[in-house]
DOMI-553261 format. One record per residue (C-alpha): residue number from 0; residue in one letter; x, y, z. Coordinates in pm, 1 decimal. Each point is the difference from the previous one (the first is absolute). Example, Ala and Ser with C-alpha at 12.3 -4.5 7.8 and 13.67 -1.06 7.14 Angstrom:
BEGIN
+------+------+----------+----------+----------+
: resi : resn :        X :        Y :        Z :
+------+------+----------+----------+----------+
:    0 :    A :   1230.0 :   -450.0 :    780.0 :
:    1 :    S :    137.0 :    344.0 :    -66.0 :
+------+------+----------+----------+----------+
REM end
This chain:
BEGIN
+------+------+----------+----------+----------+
: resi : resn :        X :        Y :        Z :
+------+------+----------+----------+----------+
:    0 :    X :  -1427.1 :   6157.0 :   5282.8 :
:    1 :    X :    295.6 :    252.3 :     43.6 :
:    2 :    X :    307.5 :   -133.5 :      6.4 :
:    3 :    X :    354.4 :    144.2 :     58.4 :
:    4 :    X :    329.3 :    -90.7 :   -135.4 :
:    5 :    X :    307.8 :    128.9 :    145.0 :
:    6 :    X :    306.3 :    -33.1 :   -193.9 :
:    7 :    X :    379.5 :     84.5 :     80.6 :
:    8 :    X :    204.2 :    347.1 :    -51.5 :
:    9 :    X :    333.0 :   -141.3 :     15.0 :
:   10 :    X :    237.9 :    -69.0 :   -315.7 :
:   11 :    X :    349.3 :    -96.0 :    138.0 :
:   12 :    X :     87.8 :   -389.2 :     35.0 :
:   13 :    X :    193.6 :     65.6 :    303.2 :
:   14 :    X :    363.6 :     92.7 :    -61.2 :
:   15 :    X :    -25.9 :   -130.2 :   -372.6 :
:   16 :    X :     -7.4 :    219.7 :   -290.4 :
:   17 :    X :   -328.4 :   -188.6 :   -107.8 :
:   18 :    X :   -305.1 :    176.1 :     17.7 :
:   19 :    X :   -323.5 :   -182.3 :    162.6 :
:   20 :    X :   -331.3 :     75.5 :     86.6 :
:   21 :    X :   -359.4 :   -197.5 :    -18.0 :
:   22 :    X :     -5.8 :   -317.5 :   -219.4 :
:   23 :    X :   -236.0 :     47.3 :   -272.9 :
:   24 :    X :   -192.6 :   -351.7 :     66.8 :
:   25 :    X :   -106.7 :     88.5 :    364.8 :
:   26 :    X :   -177.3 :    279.2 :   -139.6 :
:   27 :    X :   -137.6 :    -36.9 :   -307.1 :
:   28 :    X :   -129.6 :   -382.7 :    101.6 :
:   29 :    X :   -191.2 :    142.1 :    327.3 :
:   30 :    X :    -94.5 :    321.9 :   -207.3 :
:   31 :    X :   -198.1 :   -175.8 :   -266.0 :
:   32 :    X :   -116.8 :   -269.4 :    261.6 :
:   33 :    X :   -173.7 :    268.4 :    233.5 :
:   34 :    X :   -108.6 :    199.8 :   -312.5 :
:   35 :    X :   -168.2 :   -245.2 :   -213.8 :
:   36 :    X :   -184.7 :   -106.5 :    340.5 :
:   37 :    X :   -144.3 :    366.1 :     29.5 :
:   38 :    X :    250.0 :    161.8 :    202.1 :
:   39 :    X :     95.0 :    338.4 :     36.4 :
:   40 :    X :    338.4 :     96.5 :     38.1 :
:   41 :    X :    214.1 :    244.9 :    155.8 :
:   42 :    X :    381.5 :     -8.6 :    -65.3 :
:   43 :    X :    227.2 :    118.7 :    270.9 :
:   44 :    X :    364.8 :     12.7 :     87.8 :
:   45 :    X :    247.4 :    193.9 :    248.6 :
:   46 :    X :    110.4 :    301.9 :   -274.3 :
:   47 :    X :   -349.7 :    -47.8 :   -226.8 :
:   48 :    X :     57.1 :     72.2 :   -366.2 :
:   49 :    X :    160.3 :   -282.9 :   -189.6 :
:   50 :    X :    158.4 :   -270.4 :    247.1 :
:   51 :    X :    274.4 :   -158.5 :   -149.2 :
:   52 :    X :    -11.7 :   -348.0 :   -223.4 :
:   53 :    X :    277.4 :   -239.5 :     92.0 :
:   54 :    X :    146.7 :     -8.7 :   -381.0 :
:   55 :    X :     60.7 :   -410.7 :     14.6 :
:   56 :    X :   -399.7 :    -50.9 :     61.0 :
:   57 :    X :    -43.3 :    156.9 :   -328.6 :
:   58 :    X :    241.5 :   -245.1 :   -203.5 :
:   59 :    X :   -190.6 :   -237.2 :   -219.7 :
:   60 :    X :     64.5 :   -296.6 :    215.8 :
:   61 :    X :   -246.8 :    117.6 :    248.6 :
:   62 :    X :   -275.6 :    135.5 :   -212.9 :
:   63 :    X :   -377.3 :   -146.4 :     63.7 :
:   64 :    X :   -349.0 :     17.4 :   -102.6 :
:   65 :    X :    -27.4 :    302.4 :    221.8 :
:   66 :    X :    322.4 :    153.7 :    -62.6 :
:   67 :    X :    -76.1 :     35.7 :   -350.5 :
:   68 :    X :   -299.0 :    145.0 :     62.4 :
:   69 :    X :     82.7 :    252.0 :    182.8 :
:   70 :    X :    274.5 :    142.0 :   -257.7 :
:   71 :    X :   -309.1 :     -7.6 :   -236.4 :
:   72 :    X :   -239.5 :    189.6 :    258.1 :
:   73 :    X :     54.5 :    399.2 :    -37.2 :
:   74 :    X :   -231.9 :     60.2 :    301.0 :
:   75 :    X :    173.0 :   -246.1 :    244.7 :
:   76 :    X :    396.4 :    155.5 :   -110.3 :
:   77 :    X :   -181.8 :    304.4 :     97.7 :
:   78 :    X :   -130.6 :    -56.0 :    339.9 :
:   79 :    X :    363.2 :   -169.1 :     53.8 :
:   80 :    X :    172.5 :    351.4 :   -144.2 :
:   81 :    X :   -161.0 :    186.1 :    284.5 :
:   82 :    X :    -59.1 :   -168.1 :    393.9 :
:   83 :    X :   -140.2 :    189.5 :    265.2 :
:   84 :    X :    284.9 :     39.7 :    275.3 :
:   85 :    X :    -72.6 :   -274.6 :    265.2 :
:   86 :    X :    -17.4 :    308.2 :    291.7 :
:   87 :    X :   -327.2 :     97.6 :   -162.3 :
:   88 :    X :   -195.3 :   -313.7 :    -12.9 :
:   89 :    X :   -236.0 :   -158.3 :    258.5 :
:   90 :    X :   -102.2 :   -340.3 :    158.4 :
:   91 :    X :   -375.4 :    153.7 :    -20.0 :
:   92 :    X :     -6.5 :     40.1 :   -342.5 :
:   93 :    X :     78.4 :   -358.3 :    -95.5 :
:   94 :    X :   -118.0 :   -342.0 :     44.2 :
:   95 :    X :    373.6 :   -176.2 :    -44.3 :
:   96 :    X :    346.7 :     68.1 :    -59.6 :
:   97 :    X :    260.3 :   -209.0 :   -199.2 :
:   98 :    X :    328.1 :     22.2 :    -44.8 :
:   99 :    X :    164.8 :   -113.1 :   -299.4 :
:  100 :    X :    409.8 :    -64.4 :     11.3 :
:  101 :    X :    277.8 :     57.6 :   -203.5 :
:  102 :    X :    346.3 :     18.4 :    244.2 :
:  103 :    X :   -100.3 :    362.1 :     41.2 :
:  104 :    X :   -227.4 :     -0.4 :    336.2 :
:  105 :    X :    280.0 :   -154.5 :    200.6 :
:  106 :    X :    192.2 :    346.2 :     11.0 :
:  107 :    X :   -274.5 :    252.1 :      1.2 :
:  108 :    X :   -360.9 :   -213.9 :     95.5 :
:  109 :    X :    105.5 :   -195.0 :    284.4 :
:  110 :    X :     80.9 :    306.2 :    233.4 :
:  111 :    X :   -207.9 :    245.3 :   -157.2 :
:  112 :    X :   -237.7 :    165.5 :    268.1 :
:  113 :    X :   -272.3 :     85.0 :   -198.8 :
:  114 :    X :    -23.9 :   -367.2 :   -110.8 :
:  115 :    X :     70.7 :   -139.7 :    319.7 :
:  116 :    X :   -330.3 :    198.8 :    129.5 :
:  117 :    X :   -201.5 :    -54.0 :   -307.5 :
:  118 :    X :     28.9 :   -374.3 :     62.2 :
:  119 :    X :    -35.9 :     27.9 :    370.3 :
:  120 :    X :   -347.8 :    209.8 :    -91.8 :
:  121 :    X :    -98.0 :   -291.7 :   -229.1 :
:  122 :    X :     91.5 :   -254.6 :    246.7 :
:  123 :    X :   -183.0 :    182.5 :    264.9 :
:  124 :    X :   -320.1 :     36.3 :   -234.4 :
:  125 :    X :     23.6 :   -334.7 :    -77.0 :
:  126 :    X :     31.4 :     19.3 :   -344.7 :
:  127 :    X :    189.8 :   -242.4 :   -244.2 :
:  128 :    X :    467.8 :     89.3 :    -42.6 :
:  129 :    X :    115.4 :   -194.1 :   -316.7 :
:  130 :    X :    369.4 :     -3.6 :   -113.0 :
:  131 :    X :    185.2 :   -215.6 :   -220.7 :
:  132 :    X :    384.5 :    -73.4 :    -27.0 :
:  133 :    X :    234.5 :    260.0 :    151.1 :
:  134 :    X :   -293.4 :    207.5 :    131.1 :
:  135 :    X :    -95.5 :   -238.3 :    332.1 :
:  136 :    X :    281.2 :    258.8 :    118.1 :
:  137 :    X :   -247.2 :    218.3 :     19.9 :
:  138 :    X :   -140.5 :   -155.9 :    308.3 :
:  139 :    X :    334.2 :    -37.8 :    201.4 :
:  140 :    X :    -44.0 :    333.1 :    215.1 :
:  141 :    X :   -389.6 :     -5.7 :    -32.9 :
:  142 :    X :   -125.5 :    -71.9 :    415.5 :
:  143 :    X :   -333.8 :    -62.2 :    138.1 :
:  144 :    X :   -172.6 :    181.1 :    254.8 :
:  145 :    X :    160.7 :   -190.3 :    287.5 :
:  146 :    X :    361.8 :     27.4 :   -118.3 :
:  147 :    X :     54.4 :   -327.0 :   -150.1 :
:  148 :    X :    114.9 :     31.5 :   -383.0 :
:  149 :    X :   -275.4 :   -115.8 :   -252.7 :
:  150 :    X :    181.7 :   -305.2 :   -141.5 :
:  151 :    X :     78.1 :   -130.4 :    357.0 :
:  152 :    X :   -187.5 :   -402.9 :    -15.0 :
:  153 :    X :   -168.3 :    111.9 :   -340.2 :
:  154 :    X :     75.0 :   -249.7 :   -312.0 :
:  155 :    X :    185.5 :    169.6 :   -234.2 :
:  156 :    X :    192.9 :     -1.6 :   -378.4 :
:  157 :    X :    232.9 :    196.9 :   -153.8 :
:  158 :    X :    315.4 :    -24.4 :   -275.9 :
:  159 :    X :    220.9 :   -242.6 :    186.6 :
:  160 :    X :    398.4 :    -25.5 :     41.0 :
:  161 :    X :     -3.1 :   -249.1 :   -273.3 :
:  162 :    X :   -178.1 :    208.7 :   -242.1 :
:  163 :    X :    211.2 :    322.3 :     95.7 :
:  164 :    X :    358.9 :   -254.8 :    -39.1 :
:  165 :    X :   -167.5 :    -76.9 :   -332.8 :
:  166 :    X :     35.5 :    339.9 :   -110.8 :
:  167 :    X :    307.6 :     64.8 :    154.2 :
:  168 :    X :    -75.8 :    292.6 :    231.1 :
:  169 :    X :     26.4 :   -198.8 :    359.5 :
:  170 :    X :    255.5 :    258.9 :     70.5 :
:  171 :    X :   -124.7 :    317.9 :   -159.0 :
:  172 :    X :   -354.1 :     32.1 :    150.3 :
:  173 :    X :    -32.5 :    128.3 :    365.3 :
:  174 :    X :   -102.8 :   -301.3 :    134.7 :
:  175 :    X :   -144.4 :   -369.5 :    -81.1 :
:  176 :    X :   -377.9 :     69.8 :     16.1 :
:  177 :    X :    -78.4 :   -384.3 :    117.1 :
:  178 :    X :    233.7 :     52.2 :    233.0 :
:  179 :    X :   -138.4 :    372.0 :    125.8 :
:  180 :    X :   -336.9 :   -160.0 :     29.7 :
:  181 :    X :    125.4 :   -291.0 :    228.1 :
:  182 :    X :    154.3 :    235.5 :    239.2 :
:  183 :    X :   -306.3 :    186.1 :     64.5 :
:  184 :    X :   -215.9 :   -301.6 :     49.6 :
:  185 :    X :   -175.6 :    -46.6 :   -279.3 :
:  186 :    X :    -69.5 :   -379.9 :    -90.9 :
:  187 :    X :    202.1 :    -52.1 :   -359.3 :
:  188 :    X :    -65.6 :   -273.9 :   -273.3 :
:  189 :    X :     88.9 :     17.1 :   -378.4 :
:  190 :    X :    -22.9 :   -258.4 :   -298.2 :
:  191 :    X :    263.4 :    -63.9 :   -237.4 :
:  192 :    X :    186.3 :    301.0 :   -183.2 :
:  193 :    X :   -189.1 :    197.3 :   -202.1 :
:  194 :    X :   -352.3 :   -190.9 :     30.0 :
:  195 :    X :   -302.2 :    160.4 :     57.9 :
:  196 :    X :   -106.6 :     10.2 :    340.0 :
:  197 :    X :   -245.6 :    206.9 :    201.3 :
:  198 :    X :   -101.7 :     22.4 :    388.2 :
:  199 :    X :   -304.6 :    161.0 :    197.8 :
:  200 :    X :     27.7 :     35.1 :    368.8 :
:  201 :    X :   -297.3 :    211.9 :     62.1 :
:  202 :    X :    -23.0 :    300.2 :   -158.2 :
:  203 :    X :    366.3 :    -54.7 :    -86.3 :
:  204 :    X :    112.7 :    -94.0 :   -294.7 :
:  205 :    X :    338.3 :    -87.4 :   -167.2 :
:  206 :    X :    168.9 :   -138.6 :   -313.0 :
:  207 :    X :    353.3 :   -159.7 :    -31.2 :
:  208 :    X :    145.9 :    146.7 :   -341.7 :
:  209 :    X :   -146.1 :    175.9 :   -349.3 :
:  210 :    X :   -190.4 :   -296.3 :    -89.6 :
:  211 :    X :   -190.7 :    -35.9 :    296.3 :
:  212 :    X :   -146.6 :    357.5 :    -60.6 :
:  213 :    X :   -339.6 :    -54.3 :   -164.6 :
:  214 :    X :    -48.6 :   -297.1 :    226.1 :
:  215 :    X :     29.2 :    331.4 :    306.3 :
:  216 :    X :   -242.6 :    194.7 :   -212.1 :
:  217 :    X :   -222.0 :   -323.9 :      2.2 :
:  218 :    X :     21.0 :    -32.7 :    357.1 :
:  219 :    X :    -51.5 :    370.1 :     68.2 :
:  220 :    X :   -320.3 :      7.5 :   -235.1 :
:  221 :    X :   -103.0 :   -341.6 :    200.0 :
:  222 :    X :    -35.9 :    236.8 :    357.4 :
:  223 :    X :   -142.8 :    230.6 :   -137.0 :
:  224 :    X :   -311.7 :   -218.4 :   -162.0 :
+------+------+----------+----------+----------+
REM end
């Protein structure tokens, strides 16, 4: 089973002086997930090289089991130190992709061409799209073969308005992603802040916020049984 995971380029919290990037949770829980399930993995990201961590995901309050880990794990920091660029990777060569957040993928992902028509291949091959948090933005420009965007009637999750007021960046990110999903269609729900919470419509898959990321990986690892 060959699985991809596409992570963010982008670094800049908006007009802020605060750097961001991919949160360290979405990626290391799904990593180990897939891995220790027999995956093989292929790291990608819009620049390839080393994508940038959002500093706050590596504070001590938001270390895990997996986390921990993979500061411990030579191999993994490696593969991490050096993604392929996302232009060079194809839908053919995997059986999934996933999407880990971090507030990164709302500025670069989300309009990104090459991941607009990497998902659209998926999609179209009827293979399994997982993202988790911020990264359901990936899927806002993503279209079907008849026009209609991807989301439009599907059951979706993402990090809600709540969640983003928690952390106090309602007004520095680009737009509410619960909100972004709404106006394209897609059928919303959530749980309570900062639970975890996972939903499959399909071959779709999403995750509200960090915590629901190895319950995305589970789900991902469940379609492809």
């Amino acid at each position: 089973m060959n699985i991809l995971i596409v992570l963010t380029s982008h670094d800049k919290l908006g007009n802020t002086q605060e750097k961001t990037g991919f949160w360290l949770e979405e990626f290391a829980s799904p990593y180990y997930t897939l891995l220790d399930a027999g995956a093989n993995i292929t790291i990608a990201s819009p620049k390839g090289g080393k994508p940038p961590l959002d500093p706050k995901s590596d504070a001590a309050d938001f270390q895990t089991e997996s986390t921990k880990r993979f500061k411990a794990d030579e191999k993994a920091n490696e593969v991490l130190a050096t993604t392929v660029k996302l232009s060079s990777v194809k839908e053919s060569d995997f059986d999934a992709v996933m999407y880990p957040g971090g507030h990164g993928p709302l500025w670069d992902l989300t309009t990104d061409s090459d991941s607009i028509a990497l998902i659209e291949a998926f999609v179209k091959a009827d293979k399994p799209v997982a993202s988790v948090c911020h990264a359901p933005s990936v899927l806002l420009n993503v279209k079907l073969s008849n026009g209609e965007y991807l989301v439009k009637g599907k059951k979706v999750t993402a990090f809600s308005n709540t969640e983003e007021e928690a952390v106090q960046l309602t007004d520095i990110v680009p737009f509410l992603l619960e909100d972004a999903l709404q106006s394209k269609g897609a059928i919303y729900s959530k749980v309570d802040d900062w639970h975890s919470y996972a939903i499959t419509d399909g071959k779709l898959i999403t995750g509200q916020n960090p915590g629901s990321s190895q319950a995305v990986a589970k789900e991902l690892l469940k379609l492809l049984a």
